[in-house]
DOFI-180497 format. One record per atom (N, C-alpha, C): residue number from 1; atom name; x, y, z. Coordinates in nm, 2 decimals, padded with zeros to 4 digits. Example, Ala and Ser with C-alpha at 12.3 -4.5 7.8 and 13.67 -1.06 7.14 Angstrom:
BEGIN
{1,N,{01.32,-00.57,00.78}};
{1,CA,{01.23,-00.45,00.78}};
{1,C,{01.32,-00.33,00.78}};
{2,N,{01.28,-00.22,00.71}};
{2,CA,{01.37,-00.11,00.71}};
{2,C,{01.29,00.00,00.79}};
END
This chain:
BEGIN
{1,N,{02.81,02.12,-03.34}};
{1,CA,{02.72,02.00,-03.34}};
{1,C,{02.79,01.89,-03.26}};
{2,N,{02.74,01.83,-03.18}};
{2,CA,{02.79,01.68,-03.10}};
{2,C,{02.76,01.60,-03.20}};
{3,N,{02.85,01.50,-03.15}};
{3,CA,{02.87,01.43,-03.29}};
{3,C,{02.75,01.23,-03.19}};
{4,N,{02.71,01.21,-03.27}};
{4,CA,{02.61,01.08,-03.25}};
{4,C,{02.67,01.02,-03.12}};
{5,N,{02.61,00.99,-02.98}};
{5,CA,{02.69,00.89,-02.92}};
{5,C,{02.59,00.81,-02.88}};
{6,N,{02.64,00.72,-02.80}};
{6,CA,{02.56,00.58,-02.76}};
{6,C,{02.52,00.62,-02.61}};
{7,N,{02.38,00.60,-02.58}};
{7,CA,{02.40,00.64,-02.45}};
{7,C,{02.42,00.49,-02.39}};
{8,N,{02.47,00.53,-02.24}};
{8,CA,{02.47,00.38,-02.18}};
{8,C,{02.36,00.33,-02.15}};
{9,N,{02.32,00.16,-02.10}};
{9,CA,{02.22,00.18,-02.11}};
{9,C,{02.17,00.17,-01.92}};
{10,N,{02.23,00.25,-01.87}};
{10,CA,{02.22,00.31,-01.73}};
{10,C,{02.18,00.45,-01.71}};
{11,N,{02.19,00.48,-01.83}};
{11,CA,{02.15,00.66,-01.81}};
{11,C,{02.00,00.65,-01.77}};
{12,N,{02.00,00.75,-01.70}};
{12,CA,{01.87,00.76,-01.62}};
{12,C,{01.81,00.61,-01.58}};
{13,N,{01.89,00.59,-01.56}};
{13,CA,{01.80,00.46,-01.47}};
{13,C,{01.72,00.34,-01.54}};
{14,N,{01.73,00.37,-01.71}};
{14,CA,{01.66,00.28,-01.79}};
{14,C,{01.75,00.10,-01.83}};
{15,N,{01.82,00.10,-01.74}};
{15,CA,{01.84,-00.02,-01.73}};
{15,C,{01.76,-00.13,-01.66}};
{16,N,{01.74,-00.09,-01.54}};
{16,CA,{01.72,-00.08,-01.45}};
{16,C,{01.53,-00.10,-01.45}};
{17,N,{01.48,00.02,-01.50}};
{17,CA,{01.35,00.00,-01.55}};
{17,C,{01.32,-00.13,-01.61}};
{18,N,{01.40,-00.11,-01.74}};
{18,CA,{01.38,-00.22,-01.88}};
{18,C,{01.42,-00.36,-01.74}};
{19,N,{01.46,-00.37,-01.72}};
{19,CA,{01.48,-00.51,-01.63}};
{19,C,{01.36,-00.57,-01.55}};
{20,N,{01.34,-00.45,-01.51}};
{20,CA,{01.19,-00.49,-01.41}};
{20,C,{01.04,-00.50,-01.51}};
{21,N,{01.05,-00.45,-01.59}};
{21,CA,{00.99,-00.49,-01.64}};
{21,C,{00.95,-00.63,-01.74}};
{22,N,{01.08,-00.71,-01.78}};
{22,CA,{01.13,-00.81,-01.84}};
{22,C,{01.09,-00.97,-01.75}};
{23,N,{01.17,-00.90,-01.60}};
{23,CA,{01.14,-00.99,-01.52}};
{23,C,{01.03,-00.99,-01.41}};
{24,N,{01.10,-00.88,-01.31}};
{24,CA,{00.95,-00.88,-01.23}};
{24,C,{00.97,-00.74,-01.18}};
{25,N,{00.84,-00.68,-01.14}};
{25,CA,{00.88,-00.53,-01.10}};
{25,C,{00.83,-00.52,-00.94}};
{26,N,{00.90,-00.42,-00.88}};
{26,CA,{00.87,-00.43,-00.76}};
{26,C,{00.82,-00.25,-00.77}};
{27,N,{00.68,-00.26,-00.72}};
{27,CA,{00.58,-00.13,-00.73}};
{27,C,{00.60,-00.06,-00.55}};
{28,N,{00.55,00.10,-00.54}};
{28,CA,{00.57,00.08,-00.39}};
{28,C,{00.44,00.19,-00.41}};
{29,N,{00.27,00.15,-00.40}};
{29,CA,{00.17,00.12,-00.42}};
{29,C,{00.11,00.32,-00.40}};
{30,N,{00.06,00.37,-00.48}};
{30,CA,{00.00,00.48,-00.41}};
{30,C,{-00.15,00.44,-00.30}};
{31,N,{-00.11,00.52,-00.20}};
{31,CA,{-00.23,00.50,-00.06}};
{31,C,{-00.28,00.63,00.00}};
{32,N,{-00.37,00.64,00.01}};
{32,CA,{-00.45,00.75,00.11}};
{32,C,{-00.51,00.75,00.26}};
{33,N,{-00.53,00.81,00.31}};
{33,CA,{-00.56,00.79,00.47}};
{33,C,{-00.64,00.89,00.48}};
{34,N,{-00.79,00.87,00.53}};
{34,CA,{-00.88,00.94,00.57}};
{34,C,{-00.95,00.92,00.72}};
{35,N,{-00.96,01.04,00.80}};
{35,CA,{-00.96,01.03,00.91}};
{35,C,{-01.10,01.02,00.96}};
{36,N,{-01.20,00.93,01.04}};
{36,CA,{-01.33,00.95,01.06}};
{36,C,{-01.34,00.94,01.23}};
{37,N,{-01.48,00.98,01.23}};
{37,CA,{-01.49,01.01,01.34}};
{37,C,{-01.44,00.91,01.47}};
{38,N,{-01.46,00.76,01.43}};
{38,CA,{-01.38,00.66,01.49}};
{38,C,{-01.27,00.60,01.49}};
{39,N,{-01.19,00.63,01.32}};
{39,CA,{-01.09,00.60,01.34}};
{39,C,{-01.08,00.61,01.21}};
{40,N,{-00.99,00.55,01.09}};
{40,CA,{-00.91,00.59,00.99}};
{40,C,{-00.99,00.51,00.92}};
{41,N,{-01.00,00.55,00.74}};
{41,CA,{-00.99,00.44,00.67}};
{41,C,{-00.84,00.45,00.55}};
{42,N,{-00.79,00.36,00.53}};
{42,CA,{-00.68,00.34,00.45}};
{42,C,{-00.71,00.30,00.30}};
{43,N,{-00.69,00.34,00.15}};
{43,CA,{-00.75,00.32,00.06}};
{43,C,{-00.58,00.27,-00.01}};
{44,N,{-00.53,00.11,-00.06}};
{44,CA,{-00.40,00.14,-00.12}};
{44,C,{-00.45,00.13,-00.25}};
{45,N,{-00.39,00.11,-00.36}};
{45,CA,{-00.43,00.14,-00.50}};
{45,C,{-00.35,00.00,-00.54}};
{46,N,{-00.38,-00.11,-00.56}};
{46,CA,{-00.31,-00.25,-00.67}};
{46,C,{-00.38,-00.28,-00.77}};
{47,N,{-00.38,-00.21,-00.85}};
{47,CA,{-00.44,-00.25,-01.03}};
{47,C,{-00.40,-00.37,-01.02}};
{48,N,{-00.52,-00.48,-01.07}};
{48,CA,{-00.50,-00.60,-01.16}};
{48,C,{-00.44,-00.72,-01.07}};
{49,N,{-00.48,-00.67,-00.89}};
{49,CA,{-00.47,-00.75,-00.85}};
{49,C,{-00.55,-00.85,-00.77}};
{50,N,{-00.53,-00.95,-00.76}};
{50,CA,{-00.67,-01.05,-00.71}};
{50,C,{-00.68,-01.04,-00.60}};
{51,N,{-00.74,-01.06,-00.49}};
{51,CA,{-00.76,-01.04,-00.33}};
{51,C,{-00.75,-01.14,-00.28}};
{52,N,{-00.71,-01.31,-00.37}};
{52,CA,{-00.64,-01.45,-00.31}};
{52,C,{-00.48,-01.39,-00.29}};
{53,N,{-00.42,-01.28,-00.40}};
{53,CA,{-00.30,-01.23,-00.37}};
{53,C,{-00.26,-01.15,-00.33}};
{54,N,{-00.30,-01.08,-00.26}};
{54,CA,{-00.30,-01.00,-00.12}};
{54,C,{-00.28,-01.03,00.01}};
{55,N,{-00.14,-01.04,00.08}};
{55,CA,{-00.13,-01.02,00.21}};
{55,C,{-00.16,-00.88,00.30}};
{56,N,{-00.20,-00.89,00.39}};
{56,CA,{-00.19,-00.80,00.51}};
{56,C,{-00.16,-00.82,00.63}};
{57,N,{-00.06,-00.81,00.70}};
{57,CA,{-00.01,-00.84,00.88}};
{57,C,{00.01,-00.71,00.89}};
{58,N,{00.03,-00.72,01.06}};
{58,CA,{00.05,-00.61,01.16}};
{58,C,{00.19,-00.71,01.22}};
{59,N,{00.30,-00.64,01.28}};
{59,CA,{00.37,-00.71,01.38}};
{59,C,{00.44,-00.57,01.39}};
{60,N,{00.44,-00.54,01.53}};
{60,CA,{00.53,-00.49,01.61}};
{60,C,{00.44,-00.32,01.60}};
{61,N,{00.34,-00.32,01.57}};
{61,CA,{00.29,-00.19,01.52}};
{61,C,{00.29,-00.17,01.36}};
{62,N,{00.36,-00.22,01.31}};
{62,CA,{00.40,-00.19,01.14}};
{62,C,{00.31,-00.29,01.07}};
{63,N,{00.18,-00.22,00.97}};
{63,CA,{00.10,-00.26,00.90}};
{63,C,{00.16,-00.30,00.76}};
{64,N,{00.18,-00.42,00.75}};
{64,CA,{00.21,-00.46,00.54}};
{64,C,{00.13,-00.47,00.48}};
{65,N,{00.15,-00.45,00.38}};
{65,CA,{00.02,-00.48,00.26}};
{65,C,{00.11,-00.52,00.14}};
{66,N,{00.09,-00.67,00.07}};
{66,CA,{00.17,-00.71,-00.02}};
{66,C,{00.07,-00.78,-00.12}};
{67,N,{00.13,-00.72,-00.24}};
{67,CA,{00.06,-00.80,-00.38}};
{67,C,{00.11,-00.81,-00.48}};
{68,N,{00.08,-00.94,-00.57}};
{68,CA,{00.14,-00.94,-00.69}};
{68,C,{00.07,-01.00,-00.80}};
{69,N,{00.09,-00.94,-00.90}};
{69,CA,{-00.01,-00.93,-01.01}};
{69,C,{00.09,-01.02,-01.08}};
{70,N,{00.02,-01.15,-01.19}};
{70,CA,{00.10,-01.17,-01.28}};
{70,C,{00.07,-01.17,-01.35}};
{71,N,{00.10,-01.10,-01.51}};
{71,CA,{00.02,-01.14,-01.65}};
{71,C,{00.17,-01.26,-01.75}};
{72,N,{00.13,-01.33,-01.80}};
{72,CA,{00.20,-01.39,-01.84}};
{72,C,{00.31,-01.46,-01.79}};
{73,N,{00.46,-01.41,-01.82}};
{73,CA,{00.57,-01.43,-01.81}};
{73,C,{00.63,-01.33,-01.67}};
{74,N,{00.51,-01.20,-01.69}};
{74,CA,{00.58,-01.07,-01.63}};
{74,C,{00.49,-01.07,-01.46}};
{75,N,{00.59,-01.06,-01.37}};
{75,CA,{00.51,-01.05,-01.24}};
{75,C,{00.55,-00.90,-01.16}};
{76,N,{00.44,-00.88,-01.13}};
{76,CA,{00.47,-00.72,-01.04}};
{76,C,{00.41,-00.74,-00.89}};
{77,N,{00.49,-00.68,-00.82}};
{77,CA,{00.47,-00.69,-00.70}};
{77,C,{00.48,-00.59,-00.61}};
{78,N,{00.37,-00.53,-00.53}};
{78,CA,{00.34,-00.44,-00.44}};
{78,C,{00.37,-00.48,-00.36}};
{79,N,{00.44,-00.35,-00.26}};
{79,CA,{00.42,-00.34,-00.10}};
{79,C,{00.43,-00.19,-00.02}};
{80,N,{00.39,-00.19,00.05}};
{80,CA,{00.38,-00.05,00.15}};
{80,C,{00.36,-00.09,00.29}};
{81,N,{00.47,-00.03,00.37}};
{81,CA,{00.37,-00.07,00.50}};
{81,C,{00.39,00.10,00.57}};
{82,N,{00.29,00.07,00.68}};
{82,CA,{00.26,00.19,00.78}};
{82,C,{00.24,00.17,00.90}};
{83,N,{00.32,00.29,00.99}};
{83,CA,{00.30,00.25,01.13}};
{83,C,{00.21,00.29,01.19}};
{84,N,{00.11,00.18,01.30}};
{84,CA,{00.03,00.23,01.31}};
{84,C,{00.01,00.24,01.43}};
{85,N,{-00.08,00.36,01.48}};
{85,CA,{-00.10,00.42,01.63}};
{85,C,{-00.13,00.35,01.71}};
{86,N,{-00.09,00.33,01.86}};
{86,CA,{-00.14,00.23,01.93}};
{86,C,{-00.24,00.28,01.95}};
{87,N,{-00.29,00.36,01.94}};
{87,CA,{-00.48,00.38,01.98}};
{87,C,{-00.55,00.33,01.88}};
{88,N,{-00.50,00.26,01.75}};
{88,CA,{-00.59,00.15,01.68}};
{88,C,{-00.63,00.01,01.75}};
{89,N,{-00.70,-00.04,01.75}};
{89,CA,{-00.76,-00.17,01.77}};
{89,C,{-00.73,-00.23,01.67}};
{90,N,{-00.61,-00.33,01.67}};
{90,CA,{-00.57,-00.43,01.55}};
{90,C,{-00.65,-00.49,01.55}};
{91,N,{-00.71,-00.55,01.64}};
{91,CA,{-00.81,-00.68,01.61}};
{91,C,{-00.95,-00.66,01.53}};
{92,N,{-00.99,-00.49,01.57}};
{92,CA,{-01.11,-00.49,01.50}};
{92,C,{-01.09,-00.43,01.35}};
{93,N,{-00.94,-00.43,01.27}};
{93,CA,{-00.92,-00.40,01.16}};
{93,C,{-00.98,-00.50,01.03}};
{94,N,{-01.07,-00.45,00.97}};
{94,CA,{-01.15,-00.51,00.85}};
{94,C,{-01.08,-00.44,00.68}};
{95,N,{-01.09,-00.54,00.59}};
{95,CA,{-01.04,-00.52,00.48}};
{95,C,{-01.12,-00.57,00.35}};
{96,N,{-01.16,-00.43,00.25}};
{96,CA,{-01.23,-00.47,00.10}};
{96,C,{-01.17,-00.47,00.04}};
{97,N,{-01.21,-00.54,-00.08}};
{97,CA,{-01.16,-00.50,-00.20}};
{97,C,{-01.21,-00.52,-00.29}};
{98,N,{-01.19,-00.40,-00.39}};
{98,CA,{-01.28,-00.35,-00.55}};
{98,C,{-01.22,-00.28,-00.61}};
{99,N,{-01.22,-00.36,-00.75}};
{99,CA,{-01.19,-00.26,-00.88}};
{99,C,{-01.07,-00.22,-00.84}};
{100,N,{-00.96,-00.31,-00.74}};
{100,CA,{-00.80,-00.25,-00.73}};
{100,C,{-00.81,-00.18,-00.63}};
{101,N,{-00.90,-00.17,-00.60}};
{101,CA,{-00.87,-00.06,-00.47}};
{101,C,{-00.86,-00.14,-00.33}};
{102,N,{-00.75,-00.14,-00.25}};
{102,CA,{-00.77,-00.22,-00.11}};
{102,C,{-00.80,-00.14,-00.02}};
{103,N,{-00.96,-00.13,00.08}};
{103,CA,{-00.99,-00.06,00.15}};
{103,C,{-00.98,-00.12,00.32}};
{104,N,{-00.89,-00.03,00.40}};
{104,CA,{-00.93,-00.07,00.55}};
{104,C,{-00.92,-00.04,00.62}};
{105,N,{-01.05,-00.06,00.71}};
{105,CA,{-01.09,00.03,00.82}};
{105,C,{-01.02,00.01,00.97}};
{106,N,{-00.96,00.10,01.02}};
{106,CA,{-00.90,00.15,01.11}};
{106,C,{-00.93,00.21,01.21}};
{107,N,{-01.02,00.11,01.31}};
{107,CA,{-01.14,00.15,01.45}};
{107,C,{-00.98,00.24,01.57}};
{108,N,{-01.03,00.33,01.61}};
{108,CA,{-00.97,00.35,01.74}};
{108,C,{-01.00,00.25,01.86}};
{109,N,{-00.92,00.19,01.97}};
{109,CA,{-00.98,00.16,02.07}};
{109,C,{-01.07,00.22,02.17}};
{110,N,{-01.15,00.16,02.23}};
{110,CA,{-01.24,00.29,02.29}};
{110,C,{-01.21,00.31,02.42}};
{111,N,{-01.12,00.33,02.48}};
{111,CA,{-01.00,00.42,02.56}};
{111,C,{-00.97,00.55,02.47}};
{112,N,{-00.95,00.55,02.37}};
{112,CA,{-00.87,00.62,02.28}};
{112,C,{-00.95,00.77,02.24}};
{113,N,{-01.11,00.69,02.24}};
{113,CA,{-01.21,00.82,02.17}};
{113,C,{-01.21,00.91,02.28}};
{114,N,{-01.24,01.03,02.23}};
{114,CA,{-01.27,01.17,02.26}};
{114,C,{-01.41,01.11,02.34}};
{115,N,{-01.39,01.16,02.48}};
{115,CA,{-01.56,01.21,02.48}};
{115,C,{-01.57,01.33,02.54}};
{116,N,{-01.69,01.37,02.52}};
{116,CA,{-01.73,01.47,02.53}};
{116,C,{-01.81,01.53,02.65}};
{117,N,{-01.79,01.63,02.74}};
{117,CA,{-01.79,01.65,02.86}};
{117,C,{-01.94,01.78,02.86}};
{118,N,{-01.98,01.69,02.93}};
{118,CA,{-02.14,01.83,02.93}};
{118,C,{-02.14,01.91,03.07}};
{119,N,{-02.13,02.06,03.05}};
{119,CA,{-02.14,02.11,03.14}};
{119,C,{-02.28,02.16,03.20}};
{120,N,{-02.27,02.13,03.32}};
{120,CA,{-02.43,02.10,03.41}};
{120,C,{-02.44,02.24,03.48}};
END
């Protein structure tokens, strides 16, 4: 038999947890990417967050997405970013949001589209 010990309170990482959640936690957001005929849409996931607290920039090609939920005392904070293809048109990038969900649309430039060549 092992005899009773104390675990530390670093074992598995639950210091570390218990902290972030006390003070503030830093989330790193689940996201999906679906590909359409014109160009992408991006879906990130921020439960319980407002859409006054939501950033989004582009600089240098690299897309951010930041948010922070606060209930009470406790603040949590999202971020993810993604690099994105230069055959996106940053400027024509549009962004929803519902029910936590941040949705945004990702136009190709139209240089970029496929066309389609008919043979005569």
């Amino acid at each position: 038999m092992i005899p009773n010990q104390t675990v530390p309170s670093t074992f598995f990482g639950l210091k570390d947890f218990f902290n972030n959640l006390t003070d503030s936690a830093n989330v790193f957001p689940a996201a999906y990417v679906y590909q359409a005929e014109k160009g992408y849409t991006l879906e990130v996931e921020l439960p319980g967050v407002k859409k006054e607290a939501v950033s989004i920039e582009v600089d240098r090609n690299i897309l951010t997405i930041k948010g922070t939920r606060k209930r009470g005392e406790a603040e949590t904070n999202y971020e993810r970013s993604f690099r994105v293809n230069e055959e996106i048109d940053i400027e024509s990038v549009t962004a929803v949001m519902e029910d936590g969900v941040l949705s945004l649309s990702l136009s190709k430039k139209k240089e970029a589209e496929a066309k389609k060549i008919v043979i005569q």
